[in-house]
C-alpha positions as CSV (number, residue, x, y, z in Angstrom):
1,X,-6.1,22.3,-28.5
2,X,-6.3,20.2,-24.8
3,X,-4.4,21.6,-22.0
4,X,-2.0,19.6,-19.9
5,X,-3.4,19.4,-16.3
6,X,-0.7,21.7,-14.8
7,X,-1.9,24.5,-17.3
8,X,-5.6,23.6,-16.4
9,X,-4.8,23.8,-12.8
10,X,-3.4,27.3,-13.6
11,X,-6.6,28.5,-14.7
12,X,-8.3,28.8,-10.9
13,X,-7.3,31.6,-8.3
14,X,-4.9,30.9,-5.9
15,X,-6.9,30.2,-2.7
16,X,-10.1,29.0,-4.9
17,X,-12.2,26.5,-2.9
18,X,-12.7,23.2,-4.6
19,X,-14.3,20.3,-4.4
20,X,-12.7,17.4,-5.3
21,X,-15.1,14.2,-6.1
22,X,-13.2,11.1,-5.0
23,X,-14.3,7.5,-5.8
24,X,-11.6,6.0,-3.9
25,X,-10.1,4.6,-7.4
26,X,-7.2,4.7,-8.8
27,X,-7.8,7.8,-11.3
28,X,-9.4,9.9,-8.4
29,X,-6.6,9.4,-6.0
30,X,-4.3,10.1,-8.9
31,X,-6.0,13.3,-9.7
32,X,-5.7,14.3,-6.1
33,X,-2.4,14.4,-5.5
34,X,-1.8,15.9,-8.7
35,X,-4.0,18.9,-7.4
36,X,-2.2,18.8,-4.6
37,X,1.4,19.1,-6.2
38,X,0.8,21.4,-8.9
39,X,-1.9,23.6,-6.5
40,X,-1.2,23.4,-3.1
41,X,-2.5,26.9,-2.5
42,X,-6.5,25.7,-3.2
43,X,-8.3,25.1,-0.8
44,X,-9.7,21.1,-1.2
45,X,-12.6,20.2,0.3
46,X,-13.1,15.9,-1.1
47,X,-16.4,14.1,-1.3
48,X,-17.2,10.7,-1.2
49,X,-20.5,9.0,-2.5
50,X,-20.9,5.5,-1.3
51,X,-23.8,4.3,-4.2
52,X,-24.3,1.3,-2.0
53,X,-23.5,-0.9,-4.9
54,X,-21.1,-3.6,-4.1
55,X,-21.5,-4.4,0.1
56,X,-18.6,-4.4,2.2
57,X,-16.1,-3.0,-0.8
58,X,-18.4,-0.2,-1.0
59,X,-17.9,0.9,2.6
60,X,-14.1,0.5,2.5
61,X,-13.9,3.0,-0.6
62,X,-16.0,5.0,1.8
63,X,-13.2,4.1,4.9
64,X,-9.9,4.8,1.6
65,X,-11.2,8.4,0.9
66,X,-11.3,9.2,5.0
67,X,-8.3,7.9,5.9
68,X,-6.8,9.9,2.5
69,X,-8.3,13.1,3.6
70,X,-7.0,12.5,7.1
71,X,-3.3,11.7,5.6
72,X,-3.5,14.7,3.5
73,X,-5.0,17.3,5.9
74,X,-8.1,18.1,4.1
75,X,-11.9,18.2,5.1
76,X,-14.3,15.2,4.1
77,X,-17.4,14.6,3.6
78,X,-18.7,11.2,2.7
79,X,-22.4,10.5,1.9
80,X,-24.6,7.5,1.0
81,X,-27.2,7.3,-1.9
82,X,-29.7,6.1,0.5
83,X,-29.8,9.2,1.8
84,X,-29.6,11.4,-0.7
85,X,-32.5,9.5,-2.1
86,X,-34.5,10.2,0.9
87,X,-34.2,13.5,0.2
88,X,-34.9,13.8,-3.3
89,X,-38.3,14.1,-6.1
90,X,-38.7,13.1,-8.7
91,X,-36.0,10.4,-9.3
92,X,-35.6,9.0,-12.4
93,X,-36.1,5.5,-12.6
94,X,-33.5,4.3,-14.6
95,X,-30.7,3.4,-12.2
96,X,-28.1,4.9,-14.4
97,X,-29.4,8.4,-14.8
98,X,-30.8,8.3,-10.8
99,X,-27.0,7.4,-10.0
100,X,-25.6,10.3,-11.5
């Protein structure tokens, strides 16, 4: 039996921190600020992964998920594969798995 999302979002402890992976999409955003109306009392932190992919488009999901966390009042952090790469062994070279 599936749970509705208000019901999942019962399930964590009030104050809980959270991180909340945002692609700056449609279903992301909309899973945001159904967090944030059903849990107000967790404490959001959102992340942002810029995979570099698609040029300029790329960097303004980057710039959407900012300006959201600014609107909203939560902490940010937004990264770019490049340098997570850097930082990494042992990669695996298919780009799909190395993506995720």
């Amino acid at each position: 039996m599936s749970q509705s999302l208000p019901e999942a979002l019962a399930a964590f402890d009030p104050g809980l921190p959270l991180v909340v992976a945002l692609s700056g999409g449609a279903d992301s955003t909309a899973l945001l600020r159904l967090i944030l109306q059903h849990r107000p009392d967790c404490r959001l932190h959102l992340v942002h992964l810029d995979h570099e992919l698609r040029g300029e488009e790329s960097v303004g999901d980057a710039e959407f998920v900012v300006a959201l966390a600014e609107q909203v009042h939560l902490p940010v952090t937004c990264l770019r594969r490049r340098d997570l790469e850097a930082e990494m062994d042992d990669l695996p070279e298919n780009a799909s798995a190395r993506y995720r």
